[in-house]
Structure formats: structure tokens, C-alpha cells
C-alpha positions as CSV (number, residue, x, y, z in Angstrom):
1,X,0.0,0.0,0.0
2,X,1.2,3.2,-1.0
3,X,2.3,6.0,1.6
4,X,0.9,9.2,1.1
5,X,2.9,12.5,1.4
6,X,3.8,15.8,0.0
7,X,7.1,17.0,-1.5
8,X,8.2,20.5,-2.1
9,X,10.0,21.3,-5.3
10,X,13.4,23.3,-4.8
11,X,14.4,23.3,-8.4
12,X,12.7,23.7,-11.7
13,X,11.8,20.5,-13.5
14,X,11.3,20.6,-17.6
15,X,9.5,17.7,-19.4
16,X,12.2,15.7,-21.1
17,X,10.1,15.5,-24.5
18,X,9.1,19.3,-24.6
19,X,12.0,21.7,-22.9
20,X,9.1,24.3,-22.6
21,X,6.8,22.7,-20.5
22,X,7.6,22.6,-16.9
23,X,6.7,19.2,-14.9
24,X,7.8,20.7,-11.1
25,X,7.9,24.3,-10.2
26,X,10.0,25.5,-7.5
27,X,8.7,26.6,-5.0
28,X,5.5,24.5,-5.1
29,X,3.8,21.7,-2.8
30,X,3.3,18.2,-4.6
31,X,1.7,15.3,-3.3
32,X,3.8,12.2,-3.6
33,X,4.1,8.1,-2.8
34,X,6.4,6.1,-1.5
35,X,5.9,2.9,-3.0
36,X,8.8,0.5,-2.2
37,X,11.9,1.6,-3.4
38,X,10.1,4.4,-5.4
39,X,8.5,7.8,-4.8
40,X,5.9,8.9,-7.4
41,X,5.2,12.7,-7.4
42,X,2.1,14.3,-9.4
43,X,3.5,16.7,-11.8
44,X,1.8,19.9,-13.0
45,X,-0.7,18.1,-15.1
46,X,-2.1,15.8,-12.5
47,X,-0.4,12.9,-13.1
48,X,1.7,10.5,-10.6
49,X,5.1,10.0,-12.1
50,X,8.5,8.1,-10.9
51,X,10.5,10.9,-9.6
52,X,13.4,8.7,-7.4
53,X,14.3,5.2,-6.2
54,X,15.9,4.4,-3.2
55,X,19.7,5.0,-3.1
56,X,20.4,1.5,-2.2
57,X,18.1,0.6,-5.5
58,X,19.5,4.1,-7.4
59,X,23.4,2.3,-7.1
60,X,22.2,-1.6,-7.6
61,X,20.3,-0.4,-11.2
62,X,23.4,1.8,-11.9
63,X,22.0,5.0,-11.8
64,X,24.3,6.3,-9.5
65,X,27.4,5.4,-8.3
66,X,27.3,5.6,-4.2
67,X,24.4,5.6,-1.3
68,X,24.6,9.5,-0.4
69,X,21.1,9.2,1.3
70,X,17.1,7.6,1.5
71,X,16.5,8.7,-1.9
72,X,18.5,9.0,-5.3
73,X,20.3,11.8,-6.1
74,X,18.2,13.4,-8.9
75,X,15.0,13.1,-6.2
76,X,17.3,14.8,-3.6
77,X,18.3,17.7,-6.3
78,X,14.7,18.2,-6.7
79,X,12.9,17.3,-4.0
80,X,12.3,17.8,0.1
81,X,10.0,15.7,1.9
82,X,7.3,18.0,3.6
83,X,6.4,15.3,6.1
């Protein structure tokens, strides 16, 4: 079951596909879910999206070299649990 919480964004997130539509603004409250190793954040048009993996599952799927905290260091960048 998932757990429910809210992130705030600290820095800007633009969609991958289109580099003028912003997914996270900073600044802003998301709500978010831990589920497992991964926490899924809605983005600006409503939708829950994978934003991070664990560290321990960031370094074993080669996403990043070392543990450095709970959360992977892209989700850390962007991200500060509210809760």
C-alpha cells in the first residue's frame, strides 16, 4: 500500500520531450508516494510520475554510483520531503 505525502520542489523540472513545458515548479507543494523503493510525485498536469528510487536501489540499477542518502540523487536535487 502506498504512503501518502507531500514533497516541495526546490528546483525547476522541464518535461524531457518538450524543454518548454515545466513538470515541477519550485517553490510549489506536490503530493507524492512512497511505494517501495520508489516515490511517485504528481506533476503539473495531475499525473503521478516516478521521480526517485531508493539510493540503495539508485546504485544496484546503476543510476548512480554511491548511497549518499534515503532517496536517489536526482529526487534529492529536486525534491524535500514535507512530512
Amino acid at each position: 500500500m502506498p504512503k501518502q505525502t507531500k514533497v516541495l520542489c526546490i528546483i525547476t523540472s522541464f518535461n524531457l520531450d518538450d524543454s518548454k513545458k515545466i513538470d515541477y515548479k519550485e517553490g510549489k507543494e506536490y503530493r507524492a508516494e512512497i511505494i517501495g523503493d520508489d516515490v511517485l510525485v504528481e506533476d503539473e498536469s495531475g499525473h503521478m510520475y516516478l521521480a526517485g528510487h531508493s539510493a540503495i536501489e539508485a546504485v544496484r540499477l546503476g543510476i548512480q554510483e554511491k548511497e549518499n542518502g534515503r532517496w536517489d540523487d536526482w529526487f534529492n536535487e529536486h525534491f524535500r520531503f514535507l512530512d
